[in-house]
C-alpha positions in Angstrom: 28.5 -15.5 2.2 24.6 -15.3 2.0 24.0 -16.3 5.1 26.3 -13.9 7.1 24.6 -11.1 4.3 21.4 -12.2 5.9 22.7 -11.2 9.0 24.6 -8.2 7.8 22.9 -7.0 4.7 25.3 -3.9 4.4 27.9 -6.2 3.6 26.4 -6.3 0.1 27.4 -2.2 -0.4 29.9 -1.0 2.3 33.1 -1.7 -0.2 30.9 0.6 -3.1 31.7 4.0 -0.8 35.6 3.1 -1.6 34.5 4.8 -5.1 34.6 8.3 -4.4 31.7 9.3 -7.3 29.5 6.8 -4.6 31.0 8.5 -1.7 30.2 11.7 -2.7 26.3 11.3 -3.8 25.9 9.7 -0.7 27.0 12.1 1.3 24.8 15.1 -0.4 22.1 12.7 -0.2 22.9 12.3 3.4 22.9 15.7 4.1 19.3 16.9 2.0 17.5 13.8 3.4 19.1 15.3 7.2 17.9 18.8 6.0 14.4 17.5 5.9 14.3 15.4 8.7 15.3 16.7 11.2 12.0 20.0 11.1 10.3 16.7 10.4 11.1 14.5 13.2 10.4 17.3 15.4 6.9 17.8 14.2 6.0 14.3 13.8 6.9 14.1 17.6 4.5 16.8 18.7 1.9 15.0 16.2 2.9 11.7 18.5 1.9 13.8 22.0 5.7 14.0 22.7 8.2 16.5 23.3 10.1 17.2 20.2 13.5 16.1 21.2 12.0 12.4 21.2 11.9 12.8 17.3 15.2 13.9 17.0 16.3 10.8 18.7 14.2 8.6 17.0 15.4 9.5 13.9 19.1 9.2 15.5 20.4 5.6 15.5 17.1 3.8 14.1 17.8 5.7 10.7 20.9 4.2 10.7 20.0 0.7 11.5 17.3 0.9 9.3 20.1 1.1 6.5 22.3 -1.2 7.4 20.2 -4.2 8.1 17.8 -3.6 5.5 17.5 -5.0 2.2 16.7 -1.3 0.6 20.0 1.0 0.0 17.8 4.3 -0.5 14.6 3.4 2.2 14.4 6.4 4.6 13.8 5.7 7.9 12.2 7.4 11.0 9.3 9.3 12.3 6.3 9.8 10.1 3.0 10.8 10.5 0.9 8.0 10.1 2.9 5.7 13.1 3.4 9.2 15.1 -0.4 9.5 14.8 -1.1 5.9 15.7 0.9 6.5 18.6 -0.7 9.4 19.5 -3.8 7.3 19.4 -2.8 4.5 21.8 -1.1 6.2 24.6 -3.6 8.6 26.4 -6.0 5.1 26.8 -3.4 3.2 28.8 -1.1 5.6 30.6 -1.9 6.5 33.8 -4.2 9.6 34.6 -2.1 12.7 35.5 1.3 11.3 34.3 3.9 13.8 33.3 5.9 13.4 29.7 8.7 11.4 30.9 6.0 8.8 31.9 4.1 9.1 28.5 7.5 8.9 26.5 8.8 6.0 28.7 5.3 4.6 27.3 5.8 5.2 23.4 9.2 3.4 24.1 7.5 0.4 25.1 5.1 0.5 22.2 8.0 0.8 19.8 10.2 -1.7 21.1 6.7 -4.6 20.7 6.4 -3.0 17.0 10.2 -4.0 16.6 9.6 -7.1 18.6 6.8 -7.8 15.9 8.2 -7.0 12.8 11.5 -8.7 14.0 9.3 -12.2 14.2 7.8 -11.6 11.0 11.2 -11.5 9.1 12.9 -14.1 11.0 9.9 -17.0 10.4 9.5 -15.6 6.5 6.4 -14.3 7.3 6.2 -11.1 5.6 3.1 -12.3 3.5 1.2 -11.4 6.6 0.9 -8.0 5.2 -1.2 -8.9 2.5 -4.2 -8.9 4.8 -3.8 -5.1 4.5 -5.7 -5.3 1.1 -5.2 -2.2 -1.2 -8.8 -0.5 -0.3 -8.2 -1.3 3.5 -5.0 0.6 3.1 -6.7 3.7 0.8 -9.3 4.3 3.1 -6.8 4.3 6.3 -4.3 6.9 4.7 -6.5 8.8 3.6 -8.9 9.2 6.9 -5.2 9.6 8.8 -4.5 12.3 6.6 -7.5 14.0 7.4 -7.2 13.5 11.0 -3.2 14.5 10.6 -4.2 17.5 9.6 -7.4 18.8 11.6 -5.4 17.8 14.7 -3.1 20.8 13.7 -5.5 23.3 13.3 -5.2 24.6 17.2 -1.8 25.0 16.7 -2.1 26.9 13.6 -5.0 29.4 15.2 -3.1 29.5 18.5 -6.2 27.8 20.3 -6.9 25.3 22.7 -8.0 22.2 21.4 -11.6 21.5 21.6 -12.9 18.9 24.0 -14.6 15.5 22.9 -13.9 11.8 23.0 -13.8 11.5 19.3 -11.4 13.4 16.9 -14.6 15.0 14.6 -15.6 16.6 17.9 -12.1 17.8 19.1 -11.5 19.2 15.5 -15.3 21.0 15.9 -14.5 22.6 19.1 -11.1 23.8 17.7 -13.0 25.6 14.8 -15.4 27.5 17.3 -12.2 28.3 19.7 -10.8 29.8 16.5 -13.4 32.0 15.5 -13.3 33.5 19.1 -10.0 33.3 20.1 -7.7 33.1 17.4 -3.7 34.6 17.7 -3.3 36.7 14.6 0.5 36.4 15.3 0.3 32.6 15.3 -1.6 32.5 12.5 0.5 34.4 10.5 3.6 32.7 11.3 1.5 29.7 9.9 0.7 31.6 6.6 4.7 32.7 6.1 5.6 29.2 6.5 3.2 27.5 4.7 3.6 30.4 1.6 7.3 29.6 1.8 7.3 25.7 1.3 4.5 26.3 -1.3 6.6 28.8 -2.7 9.7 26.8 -2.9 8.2 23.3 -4.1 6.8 25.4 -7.2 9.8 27.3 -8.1 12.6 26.1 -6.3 11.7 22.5 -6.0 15.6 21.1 -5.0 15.6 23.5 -2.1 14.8 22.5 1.1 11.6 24.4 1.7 11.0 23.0 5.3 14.6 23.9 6.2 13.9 27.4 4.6 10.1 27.4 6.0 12.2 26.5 9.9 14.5 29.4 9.3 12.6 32.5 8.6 9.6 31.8 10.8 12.6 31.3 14.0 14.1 34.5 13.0 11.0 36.3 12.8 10.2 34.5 16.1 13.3 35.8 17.8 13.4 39.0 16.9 9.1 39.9 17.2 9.6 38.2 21.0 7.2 36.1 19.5 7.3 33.2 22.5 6.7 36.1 25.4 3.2 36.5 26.9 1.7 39.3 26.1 2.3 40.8 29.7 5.8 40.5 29.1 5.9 42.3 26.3 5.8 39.6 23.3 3.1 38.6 21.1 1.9 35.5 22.9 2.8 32.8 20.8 3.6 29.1 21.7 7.6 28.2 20.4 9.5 25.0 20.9 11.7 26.1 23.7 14.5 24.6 25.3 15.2 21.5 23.9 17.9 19.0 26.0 21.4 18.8 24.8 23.4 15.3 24.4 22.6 12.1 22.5 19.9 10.3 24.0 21.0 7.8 26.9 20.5 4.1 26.8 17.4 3.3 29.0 15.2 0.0 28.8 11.6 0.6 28.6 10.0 -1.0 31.7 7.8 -4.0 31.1 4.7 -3.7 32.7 2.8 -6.6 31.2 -0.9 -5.2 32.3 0.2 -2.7 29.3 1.9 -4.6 27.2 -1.6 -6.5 26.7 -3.6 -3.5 26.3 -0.9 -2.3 23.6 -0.3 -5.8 22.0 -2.9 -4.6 18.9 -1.6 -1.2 18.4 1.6 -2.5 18.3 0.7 -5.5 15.7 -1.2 -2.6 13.7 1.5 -0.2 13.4 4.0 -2.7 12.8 2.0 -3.9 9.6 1.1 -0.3 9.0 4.4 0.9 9.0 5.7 -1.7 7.3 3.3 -1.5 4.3 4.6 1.9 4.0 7.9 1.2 4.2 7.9 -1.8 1.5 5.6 -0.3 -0.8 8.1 2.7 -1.0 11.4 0.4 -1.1 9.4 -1.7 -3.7 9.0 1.5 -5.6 12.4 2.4 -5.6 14.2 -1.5 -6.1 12.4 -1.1 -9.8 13.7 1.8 -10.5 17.2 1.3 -9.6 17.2 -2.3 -10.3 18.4 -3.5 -6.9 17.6 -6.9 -5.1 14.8 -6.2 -2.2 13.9 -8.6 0.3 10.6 -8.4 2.1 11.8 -10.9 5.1 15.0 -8.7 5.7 13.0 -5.3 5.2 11.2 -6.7 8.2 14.1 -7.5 10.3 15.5 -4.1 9.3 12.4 -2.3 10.1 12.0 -4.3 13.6 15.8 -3.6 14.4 15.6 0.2 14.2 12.1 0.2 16.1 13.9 -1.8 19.2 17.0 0.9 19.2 14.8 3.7 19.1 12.9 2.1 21.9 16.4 1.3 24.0 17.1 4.9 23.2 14.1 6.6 24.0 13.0 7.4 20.6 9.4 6.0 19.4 8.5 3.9 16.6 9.6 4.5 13.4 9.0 3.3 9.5 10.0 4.1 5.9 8.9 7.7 4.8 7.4 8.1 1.4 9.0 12.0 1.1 12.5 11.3 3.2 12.9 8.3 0.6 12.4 10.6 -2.7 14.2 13.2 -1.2 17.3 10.5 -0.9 17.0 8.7 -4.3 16.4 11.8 -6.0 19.8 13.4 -4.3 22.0 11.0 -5.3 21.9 8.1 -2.7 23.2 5.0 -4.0 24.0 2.9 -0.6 22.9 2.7 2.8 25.6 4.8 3.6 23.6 8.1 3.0 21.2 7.5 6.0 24.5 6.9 8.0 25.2 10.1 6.7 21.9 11.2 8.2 21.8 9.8 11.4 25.4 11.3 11.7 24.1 14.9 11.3 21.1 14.4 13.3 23.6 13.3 16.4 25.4 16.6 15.7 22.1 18.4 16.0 21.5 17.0 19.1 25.1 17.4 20.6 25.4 21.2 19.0 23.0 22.5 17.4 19.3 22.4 19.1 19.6 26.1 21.5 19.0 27.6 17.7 15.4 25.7 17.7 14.3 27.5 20.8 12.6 30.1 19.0 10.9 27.9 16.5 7.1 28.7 16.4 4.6 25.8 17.2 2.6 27.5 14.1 5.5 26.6 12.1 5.3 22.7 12.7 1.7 22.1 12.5 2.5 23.3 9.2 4.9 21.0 8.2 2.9 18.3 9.5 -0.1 19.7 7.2 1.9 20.0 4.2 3.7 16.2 4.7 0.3 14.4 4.8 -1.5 16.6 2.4 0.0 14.4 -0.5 -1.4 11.3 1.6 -5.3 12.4 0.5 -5.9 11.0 -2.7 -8.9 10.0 -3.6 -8.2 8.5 -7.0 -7.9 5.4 -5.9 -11.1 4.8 -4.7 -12.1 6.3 -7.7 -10.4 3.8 -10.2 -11.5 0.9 -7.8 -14.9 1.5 -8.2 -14.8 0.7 -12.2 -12.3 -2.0 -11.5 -14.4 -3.9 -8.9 -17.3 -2.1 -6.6 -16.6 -4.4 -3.6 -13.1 -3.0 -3.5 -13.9 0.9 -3.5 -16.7 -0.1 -0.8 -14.2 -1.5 1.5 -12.2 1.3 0.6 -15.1 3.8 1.8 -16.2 2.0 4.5 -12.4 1.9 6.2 -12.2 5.4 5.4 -15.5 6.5 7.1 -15.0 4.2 10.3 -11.6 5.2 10.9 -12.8 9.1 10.7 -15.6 8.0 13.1 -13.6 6.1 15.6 -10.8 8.2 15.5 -9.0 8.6 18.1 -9.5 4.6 18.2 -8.1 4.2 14.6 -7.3 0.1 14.7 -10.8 -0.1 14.9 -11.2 1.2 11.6 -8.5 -1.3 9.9 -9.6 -4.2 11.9 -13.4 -4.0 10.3 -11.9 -3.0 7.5 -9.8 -6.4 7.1 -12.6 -8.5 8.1 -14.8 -7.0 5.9 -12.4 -7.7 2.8 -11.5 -11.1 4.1 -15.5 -11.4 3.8 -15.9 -10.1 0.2 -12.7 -12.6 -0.6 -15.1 -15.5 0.8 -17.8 -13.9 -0.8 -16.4 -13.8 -4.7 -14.7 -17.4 -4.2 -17.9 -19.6 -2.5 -19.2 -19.8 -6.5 -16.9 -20.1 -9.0 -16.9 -20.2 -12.4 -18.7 -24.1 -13.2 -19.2 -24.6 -17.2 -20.3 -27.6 -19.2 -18.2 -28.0 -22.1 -19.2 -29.4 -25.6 -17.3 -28.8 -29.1 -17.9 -28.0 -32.4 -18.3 -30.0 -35.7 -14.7 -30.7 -36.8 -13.2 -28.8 -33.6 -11.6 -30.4 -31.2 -11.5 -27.2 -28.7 -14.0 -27.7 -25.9 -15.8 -24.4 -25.0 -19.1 -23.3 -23.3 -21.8 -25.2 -24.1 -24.0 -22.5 -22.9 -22.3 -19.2 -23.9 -21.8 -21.0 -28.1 -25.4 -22.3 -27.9 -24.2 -25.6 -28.8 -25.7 -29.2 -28.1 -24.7 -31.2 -25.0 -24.4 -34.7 -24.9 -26.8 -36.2 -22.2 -24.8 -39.5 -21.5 -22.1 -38.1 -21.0 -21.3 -34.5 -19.5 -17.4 -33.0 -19.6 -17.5 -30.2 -16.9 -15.2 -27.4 -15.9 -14.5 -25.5 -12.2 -12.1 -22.7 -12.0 -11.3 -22.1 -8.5 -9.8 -23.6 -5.6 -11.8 -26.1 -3.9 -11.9 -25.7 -0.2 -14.3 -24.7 2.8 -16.1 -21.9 1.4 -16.7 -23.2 -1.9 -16.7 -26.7 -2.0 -20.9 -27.1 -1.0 -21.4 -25.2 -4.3 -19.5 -27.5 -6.3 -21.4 -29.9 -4.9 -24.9 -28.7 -5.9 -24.0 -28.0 -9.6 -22.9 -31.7 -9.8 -26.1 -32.7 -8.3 -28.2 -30.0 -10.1 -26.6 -31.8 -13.5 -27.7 -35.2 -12.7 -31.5 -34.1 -12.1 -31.6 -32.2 -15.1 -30.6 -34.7 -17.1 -32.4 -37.3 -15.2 -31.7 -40.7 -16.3 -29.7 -40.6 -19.4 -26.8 -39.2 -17.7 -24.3 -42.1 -17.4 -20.8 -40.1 -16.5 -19.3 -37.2 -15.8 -15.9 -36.0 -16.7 -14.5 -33.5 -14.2 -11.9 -30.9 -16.1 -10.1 -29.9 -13.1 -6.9 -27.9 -14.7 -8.9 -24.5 -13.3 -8.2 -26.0 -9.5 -5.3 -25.2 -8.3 -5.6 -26.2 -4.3 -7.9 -28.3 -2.8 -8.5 -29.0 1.1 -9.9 -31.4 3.5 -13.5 -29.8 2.8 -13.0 -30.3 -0.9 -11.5 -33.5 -0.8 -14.5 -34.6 1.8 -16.9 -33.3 -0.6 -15.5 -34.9 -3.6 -15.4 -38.8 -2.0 -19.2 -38.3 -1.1 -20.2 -37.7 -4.2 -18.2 -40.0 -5.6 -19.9 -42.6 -3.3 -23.6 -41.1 -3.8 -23.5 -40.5 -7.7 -21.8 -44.4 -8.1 -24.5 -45.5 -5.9 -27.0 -43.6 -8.5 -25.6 -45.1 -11.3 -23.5 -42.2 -12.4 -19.6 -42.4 -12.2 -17.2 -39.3 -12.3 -13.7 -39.1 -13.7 -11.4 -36.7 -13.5 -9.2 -34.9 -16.2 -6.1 -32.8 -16.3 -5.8 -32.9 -12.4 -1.9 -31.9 -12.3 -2.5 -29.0 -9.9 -3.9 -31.4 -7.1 -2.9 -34.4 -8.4 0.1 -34.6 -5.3 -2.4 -34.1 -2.6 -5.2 -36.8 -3.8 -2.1 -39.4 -3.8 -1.1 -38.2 -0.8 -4.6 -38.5 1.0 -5.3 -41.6 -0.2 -8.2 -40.5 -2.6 -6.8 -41.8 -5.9 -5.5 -45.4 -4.2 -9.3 -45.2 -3.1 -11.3 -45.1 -5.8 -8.7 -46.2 -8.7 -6.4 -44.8 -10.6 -8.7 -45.5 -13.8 -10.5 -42.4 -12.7 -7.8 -40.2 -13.7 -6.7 -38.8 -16.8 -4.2 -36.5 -19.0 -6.5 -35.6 -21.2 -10.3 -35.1 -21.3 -10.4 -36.6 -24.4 -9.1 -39.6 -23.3 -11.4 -39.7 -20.2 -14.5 -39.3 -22.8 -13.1 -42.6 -24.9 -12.9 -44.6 -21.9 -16.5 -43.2 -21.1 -17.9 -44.3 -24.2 -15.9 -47.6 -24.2 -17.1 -48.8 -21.2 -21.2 -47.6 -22.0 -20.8 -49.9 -25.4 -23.4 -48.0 -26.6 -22.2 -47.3 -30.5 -25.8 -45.8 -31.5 -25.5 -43.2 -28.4 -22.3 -42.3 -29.3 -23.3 -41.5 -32.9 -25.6 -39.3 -32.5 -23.3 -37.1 -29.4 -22.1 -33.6 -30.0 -18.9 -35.4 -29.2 -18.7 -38.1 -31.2 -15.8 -36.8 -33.4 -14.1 -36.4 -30.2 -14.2 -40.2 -30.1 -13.4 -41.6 -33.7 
């Protein structure tokens, strides 16, 4: 049974809708979260250089696969801004100069079906750790620069201006300001204000009202019945409206594999897989602790990959978990997957019914939900909190945020340095770790800091503590403080006593580096044992290091290791006068 609910994770809640309390809560939920969507999805296409029927079928059948292979019951799947924006991003490099919308959605397809690809892999080889190499300040610093970006890339819509002309966003967003103070459409604009005061409006004093739904309505009506759309030879006011959308469930149609783009969109593709995916499990994760439900990272994946493959088979674009689209469900009601059926049901009947009542919806109106969805995504705090946590972090965290601003449009630039550069500071704060020569009290038989108590260390023999894994980056270091100990105590010291409990993994570097100085310090006349070595005990055995050098070498306890010490130096009147000579009696 577990493994076909691998394969069919809705198995696990498909008999709870029989309840008809689950049923209905489900079905409201459906219904809000569709209420929300479906103004969304059509914005978030426009934000992704589409047409906005390609969000309406993107959040079709990928909402629903989302929930029924998935591991979360209440995850929200479909367009959002970030992905839309990363897409955005990618596209006008690699598409062909001149092409025409089908050509540039045909492209999106592709990039959606390798982010399903992708994500598919991850989950099937259990390797959703990968997305830890999206560190936490990485992460900060991208939203929040996408934000920004998100939202100045609206502001020509909301002025009713062209968009200002510059390879980089910072200049694009400049040039739209100077349009605007020249050229602004006061009808546009205002269409802007009435939507944005009505989902302001509604969050503060109506809050479980749909405010986008309400924003939608009044600005279309207003639209329709000013001629808002018209030019102003015709007689209307000159602003830009969605128009005719098409009719009809999206058609099956296989994104053509052109493998000169597929490499030029291979790390796009990897970024907003791990992108989207980040925000998808971070918002399930959220949600599984709250309502106490089983989540599965692997699965997630699959889920998540699944949905973005459909979408790209059915022209849609690529797709993840939505941080708003998920509250709005959980705090509706949702308690299975089957709300997001529920969803994706209403969406198809928008696109089968219900889209000639979107003609008149203003442009204005859109860039403002767009603005309004991401305007949650700046926080700032963060970075804040990380700088009195650990300054490296918020650095990273600055750092992404500033290069992703400045290479925007080209945002995987900014997350690639960013990873580096806290893969770097990881190298950085492990190459030295915490080394400590231990000594004891009178009476106590706790070893502690020789250095940090002040207390006297024996100089015949040394008991020594590293916390850290020993590998590649570190392993040179442990080496000079072993060294650096036998020069300072120049010829008195006769053995050293490794506490190794603080080492948890050890690699061929580390192992290298311990055999060489076993050899060299033997050679010198000092001998090394180790003590409480159960974290890497396996992997010496298994390399051959402890059949090597003897088994004699190793030991439970470090007491035991310093009796053995002492025994084999014979030395009585040494040991007498140790700071460890109670350790001993």
């Amino acid at each position: 049974m577990d493994k076909i609910a691998r394969f069919l994770p809705f198995l696990a809640w498909i008999h709870e809708i029989k309840d008809k309390d689950i049923l209905k809560a489900d079905l409201v939920a459906g219904l809000t979260v569709a209420l929300v969507l479906v103004p969304q999805s059509m914005a978030y296409a426009q934000l992704a250089g589409l047409a906005p029927q390609y969000g309406l079928y993107a959040s079709f059948l990928p909402v629903m696969i989302a929930a029924l292979m998935g591991s979360s019951r209440q995850l929200g799947t479909g367009p959002v801004a970030v992905v839309s924006l990363l897409t955005a991003a990618a596209i006008p490099t690699i598409i062909p100069p001149g092409a025409d919308m089908v050509t540039y959605a045909a492209y999106a397809s592709l990039l959606a079906f390798l982010v399903g690809v992708f994500q598919f892999a991850l989950g099937a080889l259990k390797l959703g750790l990968v997305i830890n190499f999206l560190s936490h300040p990485v992460v900060v610093g991208f939203t929040n620069a996408a934000a920004i970006i998100i939202g100045t890339s609206q502001l020509n819509k909301v002025f009713g201006v062209d968009k200002g002309m510059g390879e980089h966003t910072y200049e694009q967003v400049w040039g739209t300001l100077v349009n605007a103070t020249q050229h602004t459409n006061s009808w546009t604009l205002f269409a802007a204000i009435v939507a944005f005061a009505i989902m302001i409006g509604v969050k503060k004093y109506a809050p479980k009202l749909p405010g986008v739904l309400i924003a939608v309505a009044v600005t279309t009506i207003i639209s329709w019945a000013m001629s808002f759309g018209l030019s102003v030879e015709d007689g209307g006011l000159g602003g830009a409206i969605v128009g005719a959308i098409p009719e009809g469930l999206p058609a099956m149609m296989m994104p053509s594999f052109d493998f000169s783009v597929i490499n030029q969109m291979v790390v796009t593709a990897i970024t907003i897989g791990l992108i989207g995916f980040m925000e998808a499990i971070s918002i399930a994760k959220a949600m599984a602790a709250q309502t106490k439900q089983r989540l599965n990272a692997d699965q997630e994946l699959m889920g998540q990959g699944l949905a973005n493959v459909v979408s790209s088979l059915f022209q849609g674009y690529a797709v993840s978990g939505s941080f708003s689209r998920s509250a709005v469900n959980i705090s509706a009601g949702a308690v299975t997957g089957f709300s997001s059926v529920v969803t994706a049901v209403i969406v198809g009947i928008t696109l089968l019914f219900l889209t000639p009542l979107l003609y008149h919806l203003p442009q204005a109106t859109l860039a403002a939900v767009i603005i309004m969805a991401v305007i949650n995504l700046i926080k700032f705090a963060p970075i804040m909190h990380a700088w009195k946590v650990e300054k490296h972090d918020a650095i990273v965290a600055v750092v992404s945020f500033v290069l992703t601003l400045l290479f925007a449009p080209h945002l995987e630039n900014g997350i690639v340095i960013g990873v580096i550069l806290s893969l770097t500071l990881f190298l950085y704060r492990t190459m030295e770790p915490r080394f400590t020569e231990l000594s004891a009290h009178d009476g106590s038989s706790m070893f502690v800091n020789a250095l940090d108590n002040k207390l006297d260390r024996c100089e015949v023999v040394s008991i020594v503590k590293y916390s850290g894994s020993l590998y590649f980056a570190n392993a040179g270091y442990f080496e000079d403080k072993i060294l650096k100990l036998i020069a300072d105590k120049h010829e008195c010291l006769k053995y050293i006593i490794v506490d190794m409990a603080g080492i948890n993994q050890i690699d061929a570097s580390g192992e290298d580096v311990l055999s060489g100085l076993l050899d060299r310090c033997s050679a010198g006349g000092v001998e090394i044992l180790f003590a409480r070595t159960e974290g890497i005990e396996r992997v010496l055995k298994r390399s051959g290091f402890m059949d090597k050098y003897g088994e004699e070498r190793f030991y439970e306890r470090r007491t035991d290791a310093l009796r053995f010490a002492w025994k084999e130096l014979g030395d009585e009147e040494a040991a007498s006068h140790s700071p460890l000579k109670h350790l001993i009696s």
